[in-house]
C-alpha positions in Angstrom: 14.1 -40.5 96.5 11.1 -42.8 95.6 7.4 -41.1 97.1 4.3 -42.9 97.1 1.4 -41.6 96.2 -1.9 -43.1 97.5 -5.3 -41.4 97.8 -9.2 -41.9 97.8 -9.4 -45.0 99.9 -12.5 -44.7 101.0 -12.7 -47.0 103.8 -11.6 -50.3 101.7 -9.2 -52.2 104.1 -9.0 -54.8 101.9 -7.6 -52.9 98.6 -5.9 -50.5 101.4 -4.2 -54.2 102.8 -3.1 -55.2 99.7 -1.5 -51.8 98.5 0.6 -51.6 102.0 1.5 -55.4 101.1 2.8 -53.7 97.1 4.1 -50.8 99.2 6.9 -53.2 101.3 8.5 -54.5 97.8 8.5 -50.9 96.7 10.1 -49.3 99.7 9.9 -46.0 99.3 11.2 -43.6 101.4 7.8 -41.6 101.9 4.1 -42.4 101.1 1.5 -39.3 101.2 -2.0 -39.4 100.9 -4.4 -37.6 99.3 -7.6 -38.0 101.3 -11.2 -39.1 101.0 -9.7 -42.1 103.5 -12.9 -43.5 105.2 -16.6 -42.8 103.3 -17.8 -45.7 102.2 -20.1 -48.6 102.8 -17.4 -50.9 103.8 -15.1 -51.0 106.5 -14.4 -47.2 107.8 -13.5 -47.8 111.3 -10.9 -50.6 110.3 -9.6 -48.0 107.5 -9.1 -45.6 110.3 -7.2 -47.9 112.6 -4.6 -48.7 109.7 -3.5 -45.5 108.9 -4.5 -44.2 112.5 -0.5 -46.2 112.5 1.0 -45.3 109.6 1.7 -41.5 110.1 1.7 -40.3 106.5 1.1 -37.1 105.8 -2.4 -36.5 104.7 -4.3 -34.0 103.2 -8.2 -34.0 104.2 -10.3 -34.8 101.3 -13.7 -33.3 100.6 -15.4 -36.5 102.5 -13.3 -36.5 105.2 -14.3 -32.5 105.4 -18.2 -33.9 105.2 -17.7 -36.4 108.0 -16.5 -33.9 110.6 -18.7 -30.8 109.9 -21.9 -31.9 108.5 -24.5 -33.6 111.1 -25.2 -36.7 110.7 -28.7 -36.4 109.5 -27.5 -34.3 107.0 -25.1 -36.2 105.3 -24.9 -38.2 102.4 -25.8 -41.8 102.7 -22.0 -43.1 102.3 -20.6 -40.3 104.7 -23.1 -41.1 107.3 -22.6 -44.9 106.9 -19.2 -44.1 107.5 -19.1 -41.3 110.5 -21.8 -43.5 112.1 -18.8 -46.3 112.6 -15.7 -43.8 113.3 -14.5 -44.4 116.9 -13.8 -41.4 118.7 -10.1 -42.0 118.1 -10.4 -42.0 114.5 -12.3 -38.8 114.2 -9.4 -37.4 116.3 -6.8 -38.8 113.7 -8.9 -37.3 110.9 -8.8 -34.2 112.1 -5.2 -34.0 111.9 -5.6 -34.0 108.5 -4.8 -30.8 106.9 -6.5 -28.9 103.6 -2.6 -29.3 101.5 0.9 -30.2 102.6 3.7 -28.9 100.8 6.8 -31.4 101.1 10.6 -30.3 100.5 11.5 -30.5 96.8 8.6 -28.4 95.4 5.9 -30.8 96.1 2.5 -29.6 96.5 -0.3 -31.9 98.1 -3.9 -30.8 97.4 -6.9 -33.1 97.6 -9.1 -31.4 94.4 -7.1 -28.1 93.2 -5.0 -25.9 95.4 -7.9 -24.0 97.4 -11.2 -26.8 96.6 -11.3 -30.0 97.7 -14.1 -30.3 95.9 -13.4 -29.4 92.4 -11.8 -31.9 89.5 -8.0 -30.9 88.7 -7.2 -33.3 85.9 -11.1 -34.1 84.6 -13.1 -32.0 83.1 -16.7 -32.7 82.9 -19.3 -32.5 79.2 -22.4 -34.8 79.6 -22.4 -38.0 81.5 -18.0 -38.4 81.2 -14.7 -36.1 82.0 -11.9 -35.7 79.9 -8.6 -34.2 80.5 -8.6 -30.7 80.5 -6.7 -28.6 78.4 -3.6 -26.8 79.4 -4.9 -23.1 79.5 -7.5 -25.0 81.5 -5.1 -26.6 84.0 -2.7 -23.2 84.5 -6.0 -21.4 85.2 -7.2 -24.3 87.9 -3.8 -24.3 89.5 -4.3 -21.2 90.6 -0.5 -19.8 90.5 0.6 -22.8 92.0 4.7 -22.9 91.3 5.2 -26.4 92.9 7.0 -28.5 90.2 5.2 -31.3 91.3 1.1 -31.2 91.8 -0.2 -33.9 92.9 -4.2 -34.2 93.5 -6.6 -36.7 93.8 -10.7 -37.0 93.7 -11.4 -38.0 89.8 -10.1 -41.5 91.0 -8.7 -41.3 87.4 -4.9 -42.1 87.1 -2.9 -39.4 85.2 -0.1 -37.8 84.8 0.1 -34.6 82.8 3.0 -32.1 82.2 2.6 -28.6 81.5 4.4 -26.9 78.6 4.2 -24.2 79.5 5.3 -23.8 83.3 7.2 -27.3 82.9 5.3 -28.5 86.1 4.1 -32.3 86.4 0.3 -32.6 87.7 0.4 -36.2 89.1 -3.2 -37.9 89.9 -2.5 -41.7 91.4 -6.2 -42.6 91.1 -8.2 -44.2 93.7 -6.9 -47.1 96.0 -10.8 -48.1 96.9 -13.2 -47.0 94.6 -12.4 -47.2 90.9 -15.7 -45.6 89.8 -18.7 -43.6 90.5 -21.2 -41.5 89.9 -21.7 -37.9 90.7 -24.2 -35.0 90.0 -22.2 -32.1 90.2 -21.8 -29.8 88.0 -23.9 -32.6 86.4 -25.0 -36.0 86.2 -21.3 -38.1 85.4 -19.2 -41.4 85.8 -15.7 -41.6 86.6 -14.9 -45.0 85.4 -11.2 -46.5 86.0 -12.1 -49.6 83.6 -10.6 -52.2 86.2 -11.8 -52.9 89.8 -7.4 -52.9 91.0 -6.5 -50.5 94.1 -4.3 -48.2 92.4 -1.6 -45.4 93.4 1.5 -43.7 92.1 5.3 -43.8 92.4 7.5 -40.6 92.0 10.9 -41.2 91.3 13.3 -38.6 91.8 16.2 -39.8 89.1 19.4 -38.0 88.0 17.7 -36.7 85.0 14.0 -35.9 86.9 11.3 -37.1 88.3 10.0 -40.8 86.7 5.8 -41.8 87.7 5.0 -45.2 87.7 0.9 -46.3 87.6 0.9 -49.7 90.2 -2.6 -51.4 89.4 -2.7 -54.2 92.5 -4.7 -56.9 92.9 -7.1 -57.6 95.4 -9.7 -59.4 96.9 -12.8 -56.9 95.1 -15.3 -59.8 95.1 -15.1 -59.5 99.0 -15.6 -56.0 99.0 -18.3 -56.3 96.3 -20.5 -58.9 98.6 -19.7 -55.8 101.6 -21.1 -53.4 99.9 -24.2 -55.1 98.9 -24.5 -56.4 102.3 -24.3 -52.8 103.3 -27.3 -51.9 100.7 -25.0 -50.3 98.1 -25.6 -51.9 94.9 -24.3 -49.8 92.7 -21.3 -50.0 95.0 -20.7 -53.3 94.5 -20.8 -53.4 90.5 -18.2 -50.3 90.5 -15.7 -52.7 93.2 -16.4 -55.9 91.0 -15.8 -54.5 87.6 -14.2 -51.0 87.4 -17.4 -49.5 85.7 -20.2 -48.0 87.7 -23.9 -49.1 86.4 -25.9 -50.3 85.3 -26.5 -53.7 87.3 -25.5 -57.1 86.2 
């Protein structure tokens, strides 16, 4: 059984393009998604069509949450740049979405933990960066979870973490679109990949366990650089060019 593991797109067709191109010499038997699919200054509405087709599972992350229930004028500027594109036909699709999925073989989808979308799993923010979180940390943000295998997405921080205690596997595939940002809650912070690839995950389940593979694909992230200028996002288009957000160059 080989799963792919994809998540926090955020409306990039072109790294979302070249990861479906990676995901046909890979052939895995299943790809899930993790969510946050189509905020972004870029290209939502051709996001949507693409995996409007592909019906993976997919759990709603806390931006796809912020495009169907906040109004318009009250959103963020990327969510509303975003729902302000979405054909009527895509919001359907993203409603579909669900808050977690639980797959056959003790696999547990969540977008941020178990019961937030909105709250870091395998980062833990001090200052202006996130670390990975201790263990007693992660048991107490899993919430009793018993899946074997977590996987959660959000940080757009690659990792893969095992759990002495409870033997579980927390998998985090990183971010497909966006390798960095910035964020002000619970304070001011980056979330810095440190390359501008479209990332995601493989699961492996082998004779002797499950095996993770980190896939780092190439794409074209000058294009989506130039978008996001185009689309007034500056700080956008560093984080797509370079993997680091801020300052400008």
């Amino acid at each position: 059984m080989k799963i792919a593991v994809v998540s926090d797109i955020h409306g990039n067709v072109l790294a979302l393009e070249a990861v479906l191109a990676d995901l046909k010499l890979e052939a895995p038997d299943m790809v899930v998604n993790l969510g946050d699919c189509l905020s972004g200054p870029l290209w939502p509405e051709e996001t949507a069509a693409i995996l409007r087709e592909t019906n993976w599972p997919t759990v709603r992350g806390n931006h796809d949450r912020f495009i169907l229930d906040e109004p318009v004028d009250k959103m963020a500027p990327t969510d509303a740049f975003a729902a302000g594109r979405l054909s009527a036909e895509s919001l359907d699709w993203l409603r579909t979405t669900a808050p977690t999925i639980r797959l056959p073989g003790s696999v547990f989808l969540c977008h941020g933990t178990p019961d937030n979308d909105d709250r870091y799993l395998t980062e833990k923010v001090e200052g202006p960066k996130g670390h990975l979180p201790d263990e007693q940390t992660l048991l107490a943000e899993i919430k009793g979870e018993s899946a074997q295998i977590i996987c959660c997405g959000h940080t757009h921080i690659p990792r893969v973490i095992q759990l002495a205690a409870t033997g579980q596997t927390i998998l985090n595939p990183g971010s497909v679109g966006l390798p960095s940002y910035d964020e002000t809650h619970p304070n001011r912070h980056n979330k810095d990949a440190g390359s501008p690839h479209a990332r995601y995950a493989l699961m492996i389940k082998a004779a002797e366990g499950w095996e993770f593979q980190d896939k780092k694909v190439p794409y074209d992230w000058d294009a989506a650089s130039a978008e996001a200028q185009r689309n007034g996002r500056p700080f956008w288009a560093r984080a797509l060019k370079h993997g680091f957000f801020g300052p400008l160059s």
